[in-house]
Structure formats: structure tokens, C-alpha cells
C-alpha positions as CSV (number, residue, x, y, z in Angstrom):
1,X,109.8,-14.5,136.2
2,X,110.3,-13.0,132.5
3,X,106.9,-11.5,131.0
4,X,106.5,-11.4,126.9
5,X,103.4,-10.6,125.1
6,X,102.9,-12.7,122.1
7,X,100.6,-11.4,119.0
8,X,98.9,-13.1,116.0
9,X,97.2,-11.0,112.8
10,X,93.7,-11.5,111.9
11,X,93.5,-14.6,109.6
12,X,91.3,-16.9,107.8
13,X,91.2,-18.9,110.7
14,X,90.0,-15.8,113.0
15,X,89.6,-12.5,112.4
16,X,90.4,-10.9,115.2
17,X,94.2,-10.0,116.3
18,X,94.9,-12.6,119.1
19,X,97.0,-11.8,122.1
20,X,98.4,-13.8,124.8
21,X,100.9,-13.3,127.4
22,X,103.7,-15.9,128.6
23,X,105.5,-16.0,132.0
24,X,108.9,-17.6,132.0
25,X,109.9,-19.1,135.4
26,X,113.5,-18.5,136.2
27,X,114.4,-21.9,135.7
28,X,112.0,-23.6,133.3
29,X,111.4,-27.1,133.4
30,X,111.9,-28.3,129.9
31,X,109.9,-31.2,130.3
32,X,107.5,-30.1,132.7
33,X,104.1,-28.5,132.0
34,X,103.0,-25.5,129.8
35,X,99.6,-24.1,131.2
36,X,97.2,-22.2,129.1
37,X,94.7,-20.2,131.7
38,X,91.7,-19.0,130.0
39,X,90.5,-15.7,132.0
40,X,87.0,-14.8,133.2
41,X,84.3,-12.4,131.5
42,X,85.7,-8.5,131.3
43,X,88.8,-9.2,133.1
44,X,92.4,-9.5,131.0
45,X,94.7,-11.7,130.0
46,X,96.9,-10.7,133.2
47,X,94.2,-12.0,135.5
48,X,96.4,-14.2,137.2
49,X,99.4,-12.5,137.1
50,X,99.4,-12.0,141.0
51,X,99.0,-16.0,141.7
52,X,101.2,-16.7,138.9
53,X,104.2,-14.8,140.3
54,X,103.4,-17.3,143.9
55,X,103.4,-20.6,141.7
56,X,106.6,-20.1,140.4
57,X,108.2,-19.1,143.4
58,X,108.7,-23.0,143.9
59,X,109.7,-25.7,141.6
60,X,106.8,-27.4,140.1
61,X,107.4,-29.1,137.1
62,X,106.3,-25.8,135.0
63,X,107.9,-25.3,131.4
64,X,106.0,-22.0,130.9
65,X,102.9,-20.4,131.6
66,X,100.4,-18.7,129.0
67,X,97.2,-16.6,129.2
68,X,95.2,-16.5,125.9
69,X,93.3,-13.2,125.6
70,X,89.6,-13.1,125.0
71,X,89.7,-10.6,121.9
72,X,87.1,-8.1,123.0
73,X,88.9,-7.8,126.6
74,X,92.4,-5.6,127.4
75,X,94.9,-4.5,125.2
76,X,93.1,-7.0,122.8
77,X,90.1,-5.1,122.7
78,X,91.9,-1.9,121.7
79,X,93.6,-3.9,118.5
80,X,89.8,-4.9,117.5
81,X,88.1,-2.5,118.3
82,X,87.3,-1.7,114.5
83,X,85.7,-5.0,113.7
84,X,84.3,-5.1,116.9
85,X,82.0,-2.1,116.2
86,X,80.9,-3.3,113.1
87,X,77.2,-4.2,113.2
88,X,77.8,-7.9,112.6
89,X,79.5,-7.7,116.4
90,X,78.0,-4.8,118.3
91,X,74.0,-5.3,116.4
92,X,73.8,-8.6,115.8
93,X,71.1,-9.5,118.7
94,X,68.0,-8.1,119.6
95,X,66.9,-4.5,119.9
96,X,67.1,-5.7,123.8
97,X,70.2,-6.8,123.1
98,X,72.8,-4.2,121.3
99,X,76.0,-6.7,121.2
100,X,76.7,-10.1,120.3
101,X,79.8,-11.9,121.7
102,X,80.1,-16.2,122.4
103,X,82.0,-18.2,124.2
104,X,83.1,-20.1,120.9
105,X,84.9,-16.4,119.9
106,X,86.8,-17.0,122.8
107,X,87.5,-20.7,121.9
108,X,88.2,-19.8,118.2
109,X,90.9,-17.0,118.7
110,X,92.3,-20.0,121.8
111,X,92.8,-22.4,119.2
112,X,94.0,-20.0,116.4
113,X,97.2,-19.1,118.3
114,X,97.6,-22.9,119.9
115,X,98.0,-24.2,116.6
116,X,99.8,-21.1,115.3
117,X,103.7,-21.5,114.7
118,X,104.4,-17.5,113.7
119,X,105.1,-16.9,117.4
120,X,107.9,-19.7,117.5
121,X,106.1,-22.0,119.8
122,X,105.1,-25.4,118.9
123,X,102.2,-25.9,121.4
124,X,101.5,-29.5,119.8
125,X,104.9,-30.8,121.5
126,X,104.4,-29.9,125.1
127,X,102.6,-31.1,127.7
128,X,99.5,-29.1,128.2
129,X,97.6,-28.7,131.2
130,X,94.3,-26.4,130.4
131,X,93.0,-23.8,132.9
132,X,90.1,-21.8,133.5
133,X,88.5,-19.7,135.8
134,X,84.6,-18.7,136.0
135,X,83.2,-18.1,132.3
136,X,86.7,-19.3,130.9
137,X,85.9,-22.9,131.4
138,X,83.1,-22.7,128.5
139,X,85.8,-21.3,125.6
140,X,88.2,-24.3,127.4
141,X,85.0,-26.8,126.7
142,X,84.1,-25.6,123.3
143,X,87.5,-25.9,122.5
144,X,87.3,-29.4,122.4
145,X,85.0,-29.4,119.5
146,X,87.3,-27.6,117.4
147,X,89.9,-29.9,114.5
148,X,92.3,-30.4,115.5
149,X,91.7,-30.9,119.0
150,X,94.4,-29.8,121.4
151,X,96.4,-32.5,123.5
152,X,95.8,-31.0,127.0
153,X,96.6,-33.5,129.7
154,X,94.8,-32.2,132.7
155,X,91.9,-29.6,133.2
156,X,91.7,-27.2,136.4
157,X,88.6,-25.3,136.6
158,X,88.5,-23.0,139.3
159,X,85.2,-22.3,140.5
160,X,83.9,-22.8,136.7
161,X,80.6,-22.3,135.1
162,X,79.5,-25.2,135.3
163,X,75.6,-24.9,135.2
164,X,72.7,-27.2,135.0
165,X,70.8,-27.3,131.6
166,X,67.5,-25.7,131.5
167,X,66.8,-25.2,135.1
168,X,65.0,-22.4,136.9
169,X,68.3,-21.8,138.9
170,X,70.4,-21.5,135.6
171,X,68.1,-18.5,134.2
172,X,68.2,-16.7,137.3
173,X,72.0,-16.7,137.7
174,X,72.8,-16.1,133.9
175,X,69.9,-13.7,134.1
176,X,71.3,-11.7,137.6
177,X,74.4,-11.6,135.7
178,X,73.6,-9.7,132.6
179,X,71.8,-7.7,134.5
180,X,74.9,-6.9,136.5
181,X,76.8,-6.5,133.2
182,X,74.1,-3.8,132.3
183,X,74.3,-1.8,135.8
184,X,77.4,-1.9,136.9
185,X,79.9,1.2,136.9
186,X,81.8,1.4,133.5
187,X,83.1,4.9,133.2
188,X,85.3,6.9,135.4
189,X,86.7,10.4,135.2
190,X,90.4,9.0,134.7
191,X,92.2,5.3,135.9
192,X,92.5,6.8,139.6
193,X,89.0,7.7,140.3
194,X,88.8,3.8,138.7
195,X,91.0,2.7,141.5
196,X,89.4,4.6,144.1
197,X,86.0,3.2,143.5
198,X,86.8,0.0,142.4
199,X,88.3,-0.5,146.0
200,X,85.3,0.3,147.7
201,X,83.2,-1.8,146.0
202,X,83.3,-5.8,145.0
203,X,86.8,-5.3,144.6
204,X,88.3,-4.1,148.0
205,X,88.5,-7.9,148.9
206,X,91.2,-8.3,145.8
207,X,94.5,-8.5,146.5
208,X,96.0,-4.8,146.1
209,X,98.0,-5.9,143.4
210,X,95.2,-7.8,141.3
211,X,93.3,-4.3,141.4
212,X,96.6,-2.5,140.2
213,X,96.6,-5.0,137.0
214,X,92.5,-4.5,137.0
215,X,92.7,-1.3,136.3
216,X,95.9,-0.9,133.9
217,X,94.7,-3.9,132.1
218,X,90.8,-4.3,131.6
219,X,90.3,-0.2,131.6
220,X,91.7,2.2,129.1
221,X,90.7,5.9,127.8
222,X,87.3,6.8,126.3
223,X,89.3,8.1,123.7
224,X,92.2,6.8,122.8
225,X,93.8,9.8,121.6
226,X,93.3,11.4,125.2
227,X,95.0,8.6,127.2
228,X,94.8,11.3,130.7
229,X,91.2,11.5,130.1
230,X,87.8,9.9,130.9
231,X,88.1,5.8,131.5
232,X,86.1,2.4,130.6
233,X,85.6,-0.9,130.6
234,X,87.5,-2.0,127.7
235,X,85.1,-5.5,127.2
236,X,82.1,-4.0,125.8
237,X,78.8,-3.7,127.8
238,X,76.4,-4.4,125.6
239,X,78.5,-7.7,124.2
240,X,79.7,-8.7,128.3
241,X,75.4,-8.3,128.0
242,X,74.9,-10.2,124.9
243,X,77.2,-12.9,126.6
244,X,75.2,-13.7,128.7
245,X,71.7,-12.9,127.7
246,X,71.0,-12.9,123.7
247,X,69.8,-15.8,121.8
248,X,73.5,-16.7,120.8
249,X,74.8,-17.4,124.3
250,X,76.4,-20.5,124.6
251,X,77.4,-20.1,128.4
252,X,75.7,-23.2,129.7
253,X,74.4,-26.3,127.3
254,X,77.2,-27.7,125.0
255,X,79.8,-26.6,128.0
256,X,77.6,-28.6,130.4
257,X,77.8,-31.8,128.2
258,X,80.9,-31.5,127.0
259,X,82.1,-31.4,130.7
260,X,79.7,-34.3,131.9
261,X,81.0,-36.7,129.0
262,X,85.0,-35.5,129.6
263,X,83.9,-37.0,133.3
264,X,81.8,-39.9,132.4
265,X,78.9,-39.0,134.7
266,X,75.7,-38.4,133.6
267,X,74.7,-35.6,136.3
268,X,76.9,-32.9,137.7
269,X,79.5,-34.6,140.1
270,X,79.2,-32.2,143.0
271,X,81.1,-34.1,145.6
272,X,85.0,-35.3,145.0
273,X,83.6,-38.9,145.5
274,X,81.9,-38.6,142.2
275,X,85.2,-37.6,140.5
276,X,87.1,-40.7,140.0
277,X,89.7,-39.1,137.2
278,X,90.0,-35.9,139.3
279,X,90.2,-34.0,142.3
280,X,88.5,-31.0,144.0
281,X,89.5,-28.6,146.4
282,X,88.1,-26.0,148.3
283,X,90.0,-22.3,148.7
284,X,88.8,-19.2,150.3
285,X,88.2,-16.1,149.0
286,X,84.8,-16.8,147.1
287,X,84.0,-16.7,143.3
288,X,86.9,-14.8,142.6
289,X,89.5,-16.3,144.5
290,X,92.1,-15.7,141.8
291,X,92.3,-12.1,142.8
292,X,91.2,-12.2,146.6
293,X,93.3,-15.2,147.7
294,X,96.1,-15.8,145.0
295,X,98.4,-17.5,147.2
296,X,96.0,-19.8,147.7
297,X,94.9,-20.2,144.4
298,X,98.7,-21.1,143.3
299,X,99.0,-23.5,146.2
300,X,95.5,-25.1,145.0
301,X,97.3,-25.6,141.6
302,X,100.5,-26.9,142.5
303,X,98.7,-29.5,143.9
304,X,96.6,-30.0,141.5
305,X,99.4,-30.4,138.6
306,X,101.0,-32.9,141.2
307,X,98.9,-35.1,141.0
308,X,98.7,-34.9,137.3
309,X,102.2,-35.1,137.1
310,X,101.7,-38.6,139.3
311,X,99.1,-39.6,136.9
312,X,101.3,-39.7,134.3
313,X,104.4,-41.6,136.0
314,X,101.9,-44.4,136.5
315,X,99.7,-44.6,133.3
316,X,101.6,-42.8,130.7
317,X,100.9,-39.3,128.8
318,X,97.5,-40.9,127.7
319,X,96.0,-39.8,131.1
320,X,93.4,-37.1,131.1
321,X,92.1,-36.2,134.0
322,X,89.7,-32.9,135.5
323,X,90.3,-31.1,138.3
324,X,88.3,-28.7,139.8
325,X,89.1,-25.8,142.2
């Protein structure tokens, strides 16, 4: 597959420069689908890079395949990391809280280069399937709020946050993950003591080759002046913090409804039988099965974007449906 990296300039519409990367199979399918994966908190763009590469092994009706960059994460972060250490980004919370950062940032910059044409792609004339893995799936929800609303076809949430509003449960796992986001590891002596721990740790599950982007991708120099020197976390700590716990996070509630009214329900439809527009599937590897099973993963989406692709033979290009992985 042929990899480009596409950029767009701060503008009125967002201020933040706004990366995304598109994979080219080697024989595109001109009136297939182009899917747009949103990426989990403090990962990349090339999250999926390694599952990717499986999906388009095989003929599947794909026209091309994009990854929209948060802009506080990977080589994005670097291009903002001005604005992003202005007070209005990293004080804007509580004392508690030194950060700010929202899923709608994520959502804005999304829909900034989807309805972009400087980068020579008209977005508004393809058929779009929406992806999104963990966090990702709140920018991908938000998204719908913003005009003019974006003509995806299909969703496919893999393992999404999807929480319930305003329950003890909710707290505890948003909570347990800021706090994670405040303890965790973020600085190394240089990218191969990175590597080295990194595989010891939550990620020696990963495929070796989702590390290997992990850590040329989501980690860069300290300083970026001494590139052979000391190593971070290129998503900020205190806003991957703020994300989740200041008074600006929008993680769970408009998410939540926007999700319950895309599938008509009116609780969370837990079991497949509840999903009459969609499908769910079940793959190994836990939360982030993206990295620790991405065969898997691409199989699980193949199948998923057949039977989109079937939905549309039989009802027309009107068809929307959710599926969940």
C-alpha cells in the first residue's frame, strides 16, 4: 500500500495545523469505500497502520483509507506545540487540573480537513464509512453536531467509549483513567529505553510492529533540537489529564446520546439483538485489540463493511447503519 501524509494550516475554522495520513491500496476501488479512523487518546494517527496493511491485503471494496490526527498527539503535536502551551490550552482548568483538551478539538480539526479541498480530495463525493477506536468514537459522535454534517454511511466502533450517563461506574472508570494518565511512565532516557520498557509493560501484548510505530509516532525528544536525547509522550499529560477529568470533559454525555438516538434505543443496546441497523462482533485481544490482535481487527472490519456494502445494494446510499466491534 502507498502511504502520504496530508496537512492543513491553522485557519478560521481551526486553529491548529491538522494532519492526517492516507493509505492507498494497490488497486483502489474507485467506487468502493473511503474510511476515516479516528485514533484513541495519546496514541497517533498511525494507530492502525499494522491492521491496515492486513485489510488491504484482500479486495474489499476500499477506495482509500484515512487517519485524522488528534492535534495534540504525534507529529501533530510537534506542529502545535506553540499554541498548545499557551495558557488558554495548557491552564485553562483547575489548579488540580493544569491542561485543558476535549473531545470536540478532536471533532473540530476532523471536520476542518473533511470539508477542506486544499489537499485535493473532495470527501463530500465518496462514500464514507466512519471509524473509531476507544476515546475516538466521542470526536466521531460530536462530529455529528457540527454544519455541515458529514455523509458517512456506516459507523464501526471498536470497543468505543460508550459509557452510561451519570453512574457510579462511569466516575470510577473516567476517574481510574486520569489517574492513569497522571502516573503512568512518560519520559525515557532516549526512544530505545522507550521500547524496552514499553514491552514489558501493558504493551508486550502489542503486536511488535504496533510498538515499533508507538514509539516512532506518539514519542519524540524532550527537546527538539536534541532529537538523540531524553524522550516523551508527545500528547500532553496534563491535557490526556484534563481529557478526562476537568470540568470541560465531554467524554461521556452528548457522545452517549448522540449514539443512543443514531440507534433509536433509548438504553445502551448491549446485546446484538438490540441492534437492529447494525452488527457486533466479538475479537480477542482486549481493549486494545487494534494493536494486540490486528489481523483480527481487519478481518472484524472487512466484515463489517460487507455487510454495509449489502445494505446499500438493497436500500440505496440512504442507509446508515452502526457497527460495533
Amino acid at each position: 500500500m502507498k502511504t502520504t501524509v496530508h496537512s492543513l494550516p491553522p485557519s478560521q475554522a481551526c486553529p491548529f495545523h491538522v494532519d492526517a495520513v492516507q493509505y492507498l491500496p494497490e488497486q483502489p476501488y474507485k467506487k468502493g469505500f473511503t474510511l476515516v479512523f479516528f485514533h484513541a487518546m495519546n496514541t497517533h494517527k498511525e494507530q492502525f497502520e499494522t491492521a491496515i496493511g492486513y485489510l488491504l491485503q484482500q479486495p474489499h471494496r476500499i477506495r482509500d483509507v484515512w487517519c485524522i490526527e488528534n492535534p495534540n498527539h504525534g507529529s501533530s503535536a510537534v506542529k502545535n506545540r506553540a499554541l498548545l502551551d499557551t495558557p488558554e490550552y495548557r491552564d485553562k482548568c483547575t489548579l488540580l487540573i493544569e491542561g485543558f483538551w476535549t473531545s470536540m478539538e478532536y471533532s473540530r480539526a476532523a471536520h476542518t480537513f473533511l470539508t477542506s479541498t486544499s489537499h485535493g480530495i473532495d470527501f463530500g463525493s465518496r462514500n464514507l464509512v466512519g471509524l473509531a477506536h476507544s476515546a475516538g468514537s466521542a470526536s466521531l459522535f460530536l462530529l455529528q453536531q457540527i454544519q455541515p454534517p458529514i455523509p458517512f454511511h456506516a459507523l464501526i466502533l471498536m470497543d468505543a467509549a460508550i459509557l452510561p450517563i451519570g453512574t457510579p461506574g462511569t466516575r470510577v472508570l473516567t476517574r481510574l483513567f486520569g489517574t492513569w494518565a497522571k502516573t503512568k511512565p512518560n519520559t525515557w532516557s532516549d526512544r530505545a529505553a522507550a521500547h524496552a520498557e514499553l514491552s514489558k509493560t501493558a504493551f508486550r501484548r502489542w503486536h511488535p510492529s504496533a510498538v515499533d510505530l508507538f514509539v516512532k509516532h506518539a514519542i519524540g525528544p524532550v527537546d527538539e533540537r536534541v532529537p538523540e536525547g531524553a524522550v516523551t509522550l508527545r500528547c500532553s499529560t496534563r491535557q490526556e489529564v484534563a481529557f478526562f477529568l476537568g470540568p470541560t470533559a465531554d467524554l461521556v454525555d452528548t457522545p452517549t446520546e448522540i449514539f443512543l438516538h443514531l440507534t433509536k434505543e433509548d438504553k445502551l443496546p448491549i446485546h446484538s439483538l438490540r441492534m437492529t441497523q447494525g452488527s457486533v462482533q466479538i475479537v480477542e485481544g482486549g481493549h486494545m485489540f487494534p494493536q494486540t490482535e490486528p489481523a483480527g481487527c481487519a478481518r472484524a472490519i472487512a466484515q463489517a463493511l460487507e455487510r454495509v456494502w449489502t445494505q446499500l445494494q438493497t436500500r440505496g446510499v440512504e442507509v446508515n447503519s452502526v457497527s460495533r466491534l
